[in-house]
N, C-alpha and C positions, 0 to 999 in steps of 0.2 A: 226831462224829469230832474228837478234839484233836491238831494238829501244835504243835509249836515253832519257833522261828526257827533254832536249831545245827543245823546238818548233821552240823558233826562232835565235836558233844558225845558224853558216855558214855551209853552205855546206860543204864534204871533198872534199880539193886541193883552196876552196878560200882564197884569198889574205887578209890581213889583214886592216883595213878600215884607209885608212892614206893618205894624198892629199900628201906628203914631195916632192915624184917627181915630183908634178907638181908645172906649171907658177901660179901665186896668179890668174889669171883671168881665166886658164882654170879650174883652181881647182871648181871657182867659177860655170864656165859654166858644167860643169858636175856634179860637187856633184847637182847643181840647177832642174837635169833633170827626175825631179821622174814621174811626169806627166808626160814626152814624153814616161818613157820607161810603166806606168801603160798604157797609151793608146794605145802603139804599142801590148800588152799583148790581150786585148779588139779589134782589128782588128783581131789578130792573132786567139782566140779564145770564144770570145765574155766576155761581161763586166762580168756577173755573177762568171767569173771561176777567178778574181782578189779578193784577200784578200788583208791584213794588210802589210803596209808597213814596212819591216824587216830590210833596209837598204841601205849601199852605202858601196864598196869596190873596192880598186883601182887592173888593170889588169897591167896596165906598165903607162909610162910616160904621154899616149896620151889617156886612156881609164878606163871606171871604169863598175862595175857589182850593177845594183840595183836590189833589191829582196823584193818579195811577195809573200805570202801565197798564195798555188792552194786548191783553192774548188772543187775540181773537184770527182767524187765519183771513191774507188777506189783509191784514191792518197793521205789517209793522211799523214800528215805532209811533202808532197813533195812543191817544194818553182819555183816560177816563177824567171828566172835568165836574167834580158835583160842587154845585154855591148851597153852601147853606146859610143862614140868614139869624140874626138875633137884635134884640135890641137892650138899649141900657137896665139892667135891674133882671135880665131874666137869667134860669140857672138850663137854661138848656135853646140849643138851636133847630132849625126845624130846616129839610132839604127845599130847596127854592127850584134844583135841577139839576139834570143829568144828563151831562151831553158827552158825545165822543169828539175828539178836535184832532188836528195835526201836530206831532210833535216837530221838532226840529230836523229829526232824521227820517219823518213818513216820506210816501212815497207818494207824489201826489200827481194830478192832469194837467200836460201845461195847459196854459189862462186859455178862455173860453176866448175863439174867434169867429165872428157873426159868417155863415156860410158864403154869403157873395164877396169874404172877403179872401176864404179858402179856396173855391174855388180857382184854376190854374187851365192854360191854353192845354188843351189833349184832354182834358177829364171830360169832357162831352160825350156821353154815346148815345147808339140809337136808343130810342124813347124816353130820351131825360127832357127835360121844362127847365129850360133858364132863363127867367126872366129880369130883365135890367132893373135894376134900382129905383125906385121913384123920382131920384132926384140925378139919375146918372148923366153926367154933364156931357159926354158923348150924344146927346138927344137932345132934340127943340122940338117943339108942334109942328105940325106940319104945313099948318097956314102961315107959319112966319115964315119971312125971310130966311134961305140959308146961308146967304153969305157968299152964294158963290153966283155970283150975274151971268155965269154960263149954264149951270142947271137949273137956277130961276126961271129962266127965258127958255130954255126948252120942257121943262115943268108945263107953265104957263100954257103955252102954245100947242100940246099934247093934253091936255086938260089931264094931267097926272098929280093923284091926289093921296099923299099918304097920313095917317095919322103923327107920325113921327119924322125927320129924317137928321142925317147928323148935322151935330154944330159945327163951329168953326175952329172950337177945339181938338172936337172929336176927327177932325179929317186933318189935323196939323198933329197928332196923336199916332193917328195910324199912318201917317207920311213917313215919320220919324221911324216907327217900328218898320215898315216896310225897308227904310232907309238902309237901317241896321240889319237885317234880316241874311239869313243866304245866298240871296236874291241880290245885294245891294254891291256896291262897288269895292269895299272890302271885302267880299267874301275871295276864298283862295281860290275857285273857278276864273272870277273875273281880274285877279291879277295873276293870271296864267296867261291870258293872251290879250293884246292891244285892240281888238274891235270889239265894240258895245251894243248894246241893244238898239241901242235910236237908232243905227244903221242898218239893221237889218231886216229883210224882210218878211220872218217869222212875228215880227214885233206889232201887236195890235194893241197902239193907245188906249188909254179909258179913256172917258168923257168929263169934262168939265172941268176944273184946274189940277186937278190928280192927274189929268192926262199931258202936262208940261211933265211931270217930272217920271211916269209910273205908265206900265202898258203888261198887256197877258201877253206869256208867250206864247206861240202856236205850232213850236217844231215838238212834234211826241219826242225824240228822239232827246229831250233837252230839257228845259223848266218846265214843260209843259203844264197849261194850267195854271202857275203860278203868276202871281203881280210881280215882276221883276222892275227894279232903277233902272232908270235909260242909261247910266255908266255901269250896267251889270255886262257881263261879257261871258261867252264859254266860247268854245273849238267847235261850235256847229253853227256857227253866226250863215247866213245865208252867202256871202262871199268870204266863205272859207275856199281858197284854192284846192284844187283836185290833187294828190301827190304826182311830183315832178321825176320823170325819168322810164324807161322803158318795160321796168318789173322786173321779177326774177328771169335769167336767163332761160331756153328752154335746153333740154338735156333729152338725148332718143330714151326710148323706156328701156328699163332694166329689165332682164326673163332672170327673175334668184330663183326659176322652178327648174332649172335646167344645173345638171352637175356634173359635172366629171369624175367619174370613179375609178382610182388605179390601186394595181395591190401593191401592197409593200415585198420592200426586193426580199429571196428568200433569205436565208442566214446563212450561211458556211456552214456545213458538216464537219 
């Protein structure tokens, strides 16, 4: 949310307060019109909701914008904007409109963002509808080529037929995120210990060139579930050694149910 310090600065996009293009009499009969445009405000929304008069600023040759402070709850610092309108030779102005605007110091919505662009990874839940963009460059038809001569070829040969599937962005896109991810070889799991994924044998490759670099794990006990880096690494790698050495020593059992009771000596008389 951005305020300013003026209260009774102009609104943004108004004109600057100067009669120059106008006739000396209409200058007169319009900058003159503060009361027609406060009382046309007072029809419009009754007397209470007019404040302090902020000023006069010219629209074009024939017309100008007088402004007042709206009391209205909900609306500080927003300003009453009424144009009234005259032309050369006449002795009065007539209101063209009444609008309520933003002052300098209202409080306004930040700018309007189209929702597929708000939306964020976790906002998803059961029974929402997300559908991809028309032109979201992660997708190609599904009759083209996708770029990858190892899912082409077993596509083909499976007669497997979808409407869409990704491009070669869209899988150089999510490499990358994968890459970076928790999962990937920076994260602090995997430089905790020197064995990796590709070594181990919880590690189930994907298929097709995702599967050089990218495989699910399959220890519950670990990522389970997840697409981890083949330089992704934790301490349950399949050839984790068993701990070295013979364990706690054994000790006979302790009986603390058994006690010894003595009395205390008497005292000297």
């Amino acid at each position: 949310m951005e305020t300013t310090d003026d209260v009774t600065g102009s609104p943004a996009g108004a004109g600057p307060a100067t009669t120059e293009e106008w006739s000396p009499e209409l200058a007169t009969v319009l900058t003159g019109s503060a009361e027609l445009a406060r009382a046309a405000i007072a029809e419009f929304s009754g007397d209470d909701t007019v404040g302090d008069y902020l000023g006069v600023g010219y629209e074009d040759s024939a017309s100008a914008t007088h402004r007042f402070l709206a009391n209205l709850p909900g609306y500080q610092g927003w300003q009453w904007a009424v144009v009234v309108a005259g032309y050369p030779g006449t002795d009065h102005a007539t209101v063209s409109e009444v609008v309520l605007v933003p002052g300098p110091t209202s409080l306004l919505a930040p700018e309007w963002v189209p929702w597929d662009q708000r939306v964020r990874p976790g906002d998803l839940s059961p029974g929402d509808l997300l559908s991809p963009s028309p032109d979201d460059p992660r997708l190609v038809p599904g009759f083209m080529a996708s770029g990858d001569p190892q899912v082409d070829e077993t596509a083909a040969e499976i007669g497997l037929g979808r409407r869409q599937v990704m491009s070669a962005w869209g899988r150089t896109e999510a490499a990358q995120r994968w890459h970076d991810s928790e999962y990937g070889p920076r994260a602090q799991m995997a430089q905790s210990t020197k064995r990796i994924c590709r070594d181990c044998g919880f590690f189930l490759p994907l298929a097709g060139s995702l599967g050089t670099m990218f495989g699910v794990c399959g220890n519950e006990l670990s990522a389970d579930g997840h697409v981890v880096d083949f330089e992704y690494g934790c301490g349950a790698h399949s050839d984790t050694p068993a701990p070295a050495g013979s364990g706690s020593p054994m000790y006979d059992p302790y009986d603390d149910g058994v006690l010894e009771v003595s009395e205390p000596p008497a005292e000297p008389s």
